[in-house]
PyMOL commands that place a pseudoatom at each C-alpha (Angstrom):
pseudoatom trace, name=CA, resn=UNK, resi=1, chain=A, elem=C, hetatm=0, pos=[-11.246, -29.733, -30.238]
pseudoatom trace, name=CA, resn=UNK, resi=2, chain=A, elem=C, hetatm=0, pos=[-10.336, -29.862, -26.422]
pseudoatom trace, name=CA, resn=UNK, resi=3, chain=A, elem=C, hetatm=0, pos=[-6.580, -29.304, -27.020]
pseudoatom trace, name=CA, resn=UNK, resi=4, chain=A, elem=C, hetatm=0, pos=[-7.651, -26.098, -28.617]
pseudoatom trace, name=CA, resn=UNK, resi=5, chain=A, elem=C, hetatm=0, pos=[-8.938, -24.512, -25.389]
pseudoatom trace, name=CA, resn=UNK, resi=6, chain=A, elem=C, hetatm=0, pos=[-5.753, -25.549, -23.773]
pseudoatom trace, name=CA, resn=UNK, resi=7, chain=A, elem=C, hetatm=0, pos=[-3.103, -23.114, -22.937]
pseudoatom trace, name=CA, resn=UNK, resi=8, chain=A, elem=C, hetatm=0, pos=[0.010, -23.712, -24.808]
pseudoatom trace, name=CA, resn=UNK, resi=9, chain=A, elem=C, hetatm=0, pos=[3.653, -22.997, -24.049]
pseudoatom trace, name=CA, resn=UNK, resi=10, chain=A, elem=C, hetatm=0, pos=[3.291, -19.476, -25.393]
pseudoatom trace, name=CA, resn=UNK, resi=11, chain=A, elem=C, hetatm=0, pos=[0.193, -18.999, -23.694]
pseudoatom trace, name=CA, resn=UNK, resi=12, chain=A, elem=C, hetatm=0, pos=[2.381, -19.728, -19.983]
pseudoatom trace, name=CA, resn=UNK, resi=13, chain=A, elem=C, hetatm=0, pos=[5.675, -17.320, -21.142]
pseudoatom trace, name=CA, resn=UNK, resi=14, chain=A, elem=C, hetatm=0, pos=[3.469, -14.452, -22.353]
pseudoatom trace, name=CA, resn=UNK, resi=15, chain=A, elem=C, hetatm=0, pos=[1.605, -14.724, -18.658]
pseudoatom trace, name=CA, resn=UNK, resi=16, chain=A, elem=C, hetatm=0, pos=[5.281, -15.202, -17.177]
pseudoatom trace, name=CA, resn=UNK, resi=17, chain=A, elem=C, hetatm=0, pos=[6.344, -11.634, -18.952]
pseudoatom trace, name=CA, resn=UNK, resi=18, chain=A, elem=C, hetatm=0, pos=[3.066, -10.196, -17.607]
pseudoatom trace, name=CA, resn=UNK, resi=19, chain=A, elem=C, hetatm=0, pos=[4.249, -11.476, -13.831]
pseudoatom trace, name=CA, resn=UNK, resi=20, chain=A, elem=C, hetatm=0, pos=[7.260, -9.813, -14.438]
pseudoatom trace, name=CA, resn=UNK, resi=21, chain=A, elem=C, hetatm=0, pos=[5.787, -6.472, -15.556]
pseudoatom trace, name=CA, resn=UNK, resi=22, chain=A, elem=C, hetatm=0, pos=[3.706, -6.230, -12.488]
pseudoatom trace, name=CA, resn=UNK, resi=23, chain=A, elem=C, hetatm=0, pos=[6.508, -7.131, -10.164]
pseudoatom trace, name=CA, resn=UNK, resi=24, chain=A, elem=C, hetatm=0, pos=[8.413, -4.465, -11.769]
pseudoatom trace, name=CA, resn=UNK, resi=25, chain=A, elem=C, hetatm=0, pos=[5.934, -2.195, -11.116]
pseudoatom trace, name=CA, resn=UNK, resi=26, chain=A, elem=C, hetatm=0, pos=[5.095, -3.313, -7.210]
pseudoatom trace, name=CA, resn=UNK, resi=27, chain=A, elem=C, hetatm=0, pos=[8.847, -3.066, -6.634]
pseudoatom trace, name=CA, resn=UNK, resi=28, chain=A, elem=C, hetatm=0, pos=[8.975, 0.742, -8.046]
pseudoatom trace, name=CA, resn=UNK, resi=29, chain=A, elem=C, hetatm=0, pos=[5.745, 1.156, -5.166]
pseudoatom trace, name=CA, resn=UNK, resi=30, chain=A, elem=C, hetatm=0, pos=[7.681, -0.465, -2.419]
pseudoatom trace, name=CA, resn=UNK, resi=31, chain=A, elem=C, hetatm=0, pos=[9.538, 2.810, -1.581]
pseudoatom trace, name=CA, resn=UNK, resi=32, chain=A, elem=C, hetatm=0, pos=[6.627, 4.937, -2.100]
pseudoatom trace, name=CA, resn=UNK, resi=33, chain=A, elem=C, hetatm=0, pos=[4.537, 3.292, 0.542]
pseudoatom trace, name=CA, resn=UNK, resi=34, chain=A, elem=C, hetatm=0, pos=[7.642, 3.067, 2.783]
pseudoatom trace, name=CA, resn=UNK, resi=35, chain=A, elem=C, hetatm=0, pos=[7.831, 6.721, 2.256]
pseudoatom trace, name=CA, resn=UNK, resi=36, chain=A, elem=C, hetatm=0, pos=[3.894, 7.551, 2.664]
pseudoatom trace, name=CA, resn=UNK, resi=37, chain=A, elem=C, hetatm=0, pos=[4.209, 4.968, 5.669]
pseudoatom trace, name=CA, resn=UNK, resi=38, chain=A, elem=C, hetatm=0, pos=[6.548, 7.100, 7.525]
pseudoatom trace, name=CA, resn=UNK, resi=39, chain=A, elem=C, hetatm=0, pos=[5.198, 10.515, 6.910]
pseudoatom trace, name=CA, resn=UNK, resi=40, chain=A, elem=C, hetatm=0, pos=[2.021, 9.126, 7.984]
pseudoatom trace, name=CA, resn=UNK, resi=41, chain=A, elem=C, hetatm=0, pos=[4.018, 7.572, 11.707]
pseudoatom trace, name=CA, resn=UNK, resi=42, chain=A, elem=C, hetatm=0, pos=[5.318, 11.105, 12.354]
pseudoatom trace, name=CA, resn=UNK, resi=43, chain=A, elem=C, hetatm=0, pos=[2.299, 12.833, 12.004]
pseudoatom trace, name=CA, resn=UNK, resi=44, chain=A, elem=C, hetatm=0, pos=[0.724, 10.839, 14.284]
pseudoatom trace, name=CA, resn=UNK, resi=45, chain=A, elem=C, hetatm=0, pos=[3.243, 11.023, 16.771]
pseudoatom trace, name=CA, resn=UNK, resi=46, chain=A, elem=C, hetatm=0, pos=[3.011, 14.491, 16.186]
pseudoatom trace, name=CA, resn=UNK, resi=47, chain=A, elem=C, hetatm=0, pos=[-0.629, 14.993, 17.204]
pseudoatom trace, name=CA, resn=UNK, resi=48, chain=A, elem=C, hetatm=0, pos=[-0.225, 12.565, 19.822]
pseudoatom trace, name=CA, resn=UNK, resi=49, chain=A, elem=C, hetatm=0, pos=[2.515, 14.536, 21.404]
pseudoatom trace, name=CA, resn=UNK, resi=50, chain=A, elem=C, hetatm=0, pos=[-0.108, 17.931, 20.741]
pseudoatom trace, name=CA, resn=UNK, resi=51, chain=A, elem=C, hetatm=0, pos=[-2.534, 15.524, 22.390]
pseudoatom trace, name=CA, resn=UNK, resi=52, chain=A, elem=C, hetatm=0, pos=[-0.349, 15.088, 25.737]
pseudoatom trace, name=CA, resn=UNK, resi=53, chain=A, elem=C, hetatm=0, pos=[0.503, 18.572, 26.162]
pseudoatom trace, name=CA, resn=UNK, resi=54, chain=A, elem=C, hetatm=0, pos=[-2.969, 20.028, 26.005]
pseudoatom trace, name=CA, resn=UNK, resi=55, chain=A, elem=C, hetatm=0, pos=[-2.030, 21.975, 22.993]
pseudoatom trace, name=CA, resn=UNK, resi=56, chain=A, elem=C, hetatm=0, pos=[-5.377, 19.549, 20.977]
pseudoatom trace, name=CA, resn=UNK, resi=57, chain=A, elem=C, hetatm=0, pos=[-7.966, 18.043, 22.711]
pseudoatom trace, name=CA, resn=UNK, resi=58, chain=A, elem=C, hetatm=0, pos=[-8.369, 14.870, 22.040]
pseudoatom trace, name=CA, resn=UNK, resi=59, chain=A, elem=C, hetatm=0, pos=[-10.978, 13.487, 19.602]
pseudoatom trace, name=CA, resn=UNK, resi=60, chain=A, elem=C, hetatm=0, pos=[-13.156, 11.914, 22.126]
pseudoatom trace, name=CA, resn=UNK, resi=61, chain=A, elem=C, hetatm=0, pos=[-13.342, 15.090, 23.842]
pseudoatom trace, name=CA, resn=UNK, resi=62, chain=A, elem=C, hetatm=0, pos=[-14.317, 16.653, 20.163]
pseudoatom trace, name=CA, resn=UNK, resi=63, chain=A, elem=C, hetatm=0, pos=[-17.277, 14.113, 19.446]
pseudoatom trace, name=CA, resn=UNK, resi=64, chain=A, elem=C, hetatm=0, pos=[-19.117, 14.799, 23.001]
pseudoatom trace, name=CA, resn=UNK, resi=65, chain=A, elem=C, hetatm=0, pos=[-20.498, 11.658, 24.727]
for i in range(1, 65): cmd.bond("trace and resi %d" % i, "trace and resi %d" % (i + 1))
show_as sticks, trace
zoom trace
């Protein structure tokens, strides 16, 4: 009876394909997030630059003391 509630050797491969699957899948994100990751640098530089040359006040300034 206990040996049924054990996995067996199919049990492990099918969970190894399923591994395999999601790495697929996190590898496809990789360059996504790499992409999101940069967009999202150069827009902050972006308003930081605004920032230094007065063109945006600064949030601080925005929320009041």
């Amino acid at each position: 009876m206990l040996t049924e509630q054990l996995p067996s050797k199919a049990d492990f491969m099918a969970l190894k394909a399923d591994f395999k699957t999601l790495e697929g899948k996190f590898d496809a994100l990789e360059p996504k997030v790499d992409g999101l990751r940069l967009t999202l640098n150069i827009v902050l530089a972006l308003i930081g630059l605004l920032v230094a040359l007065g063109l945006v006040e600064p949030v601080s300034k925005l929320l009041g003391p």
